[in-house]
C-alpha positions as CSV (number, residue, x, y, z in Angstrom):
1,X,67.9,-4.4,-18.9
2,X,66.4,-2.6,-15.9
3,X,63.8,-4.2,-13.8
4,X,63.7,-1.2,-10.8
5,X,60.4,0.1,-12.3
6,X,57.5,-1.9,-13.7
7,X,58.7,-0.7,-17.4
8,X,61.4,0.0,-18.9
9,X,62.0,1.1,-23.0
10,X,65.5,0.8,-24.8
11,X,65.9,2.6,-28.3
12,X,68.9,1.8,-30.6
13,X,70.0,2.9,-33.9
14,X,71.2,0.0,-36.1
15,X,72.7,1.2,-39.4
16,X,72.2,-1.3,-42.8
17,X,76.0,-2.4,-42.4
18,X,75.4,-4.0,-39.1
19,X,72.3,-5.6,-40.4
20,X,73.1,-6.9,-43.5
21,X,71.3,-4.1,-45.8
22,X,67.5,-4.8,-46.7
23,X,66.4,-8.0,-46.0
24,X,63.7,-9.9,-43.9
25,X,64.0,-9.5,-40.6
26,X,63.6,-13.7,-39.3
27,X,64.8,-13.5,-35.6
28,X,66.2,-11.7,-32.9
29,X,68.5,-12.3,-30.0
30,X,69.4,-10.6,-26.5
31,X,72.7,-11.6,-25.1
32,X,72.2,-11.4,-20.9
33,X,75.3,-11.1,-19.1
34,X,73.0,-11.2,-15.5
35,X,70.0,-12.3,-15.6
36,X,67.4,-9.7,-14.1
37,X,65.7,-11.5,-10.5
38,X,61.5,-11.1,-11.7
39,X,60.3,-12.5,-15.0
40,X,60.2,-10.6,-18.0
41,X,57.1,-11.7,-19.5
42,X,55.4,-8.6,-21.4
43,X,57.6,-7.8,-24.5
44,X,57.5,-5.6,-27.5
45,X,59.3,-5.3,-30.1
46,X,58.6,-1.9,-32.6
47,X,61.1,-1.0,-35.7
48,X,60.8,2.4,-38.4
49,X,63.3,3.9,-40.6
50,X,65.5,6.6,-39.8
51,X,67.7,8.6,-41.5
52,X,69.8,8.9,-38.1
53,X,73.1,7.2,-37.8
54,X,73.2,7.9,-34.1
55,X,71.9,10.2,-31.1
56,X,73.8,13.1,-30.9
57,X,71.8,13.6,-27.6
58,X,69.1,11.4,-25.6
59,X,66.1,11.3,-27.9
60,X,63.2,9.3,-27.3
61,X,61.6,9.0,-30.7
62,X,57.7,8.3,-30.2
63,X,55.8,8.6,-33.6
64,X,56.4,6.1,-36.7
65,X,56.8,2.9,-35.4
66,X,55.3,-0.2,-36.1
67,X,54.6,-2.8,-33.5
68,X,56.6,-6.6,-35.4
69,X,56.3,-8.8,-32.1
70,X,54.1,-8.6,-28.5
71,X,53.2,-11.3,-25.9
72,X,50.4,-10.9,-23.9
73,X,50.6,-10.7,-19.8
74,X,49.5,-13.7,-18.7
């Protein structure tokens, strides 16, 4: 979890086995081993579907997701 620049993006891959196949999504969790120095306080969350196991090679995907959780700047 980078705070250098005022935004920072992470995309993962997370295949039905690690997930427990289809199902509702209820909650999600971030284990922080060191806790960034400024507040995190803008955060969103996007999934989509993928037929992709893994990233053979960097690859930001940027069309077909849809936006599950946002919090406003305050």
């Amino acid at each position: 979890m980078g705070t250098h620049y005022h935004d920072e993006r992470l995309q993962a891959i997370y295949v039905a086995s690690e997930v427990g196949g289809a199902t509702r999504i209820t909650s999600l969790a971030i284990e922080v081993a060191t806790p960034p120095a400024q507040t995190l306080s803008h955060w969103t969350i996007r999934l989509k579907h993928t037929p992709l196991t893994s990233y053979a090679e960097p690859l930001w995907e940027d069309m077909g997701w849809i936006t599950v959780y946002q919090t406003m700047k305050s």
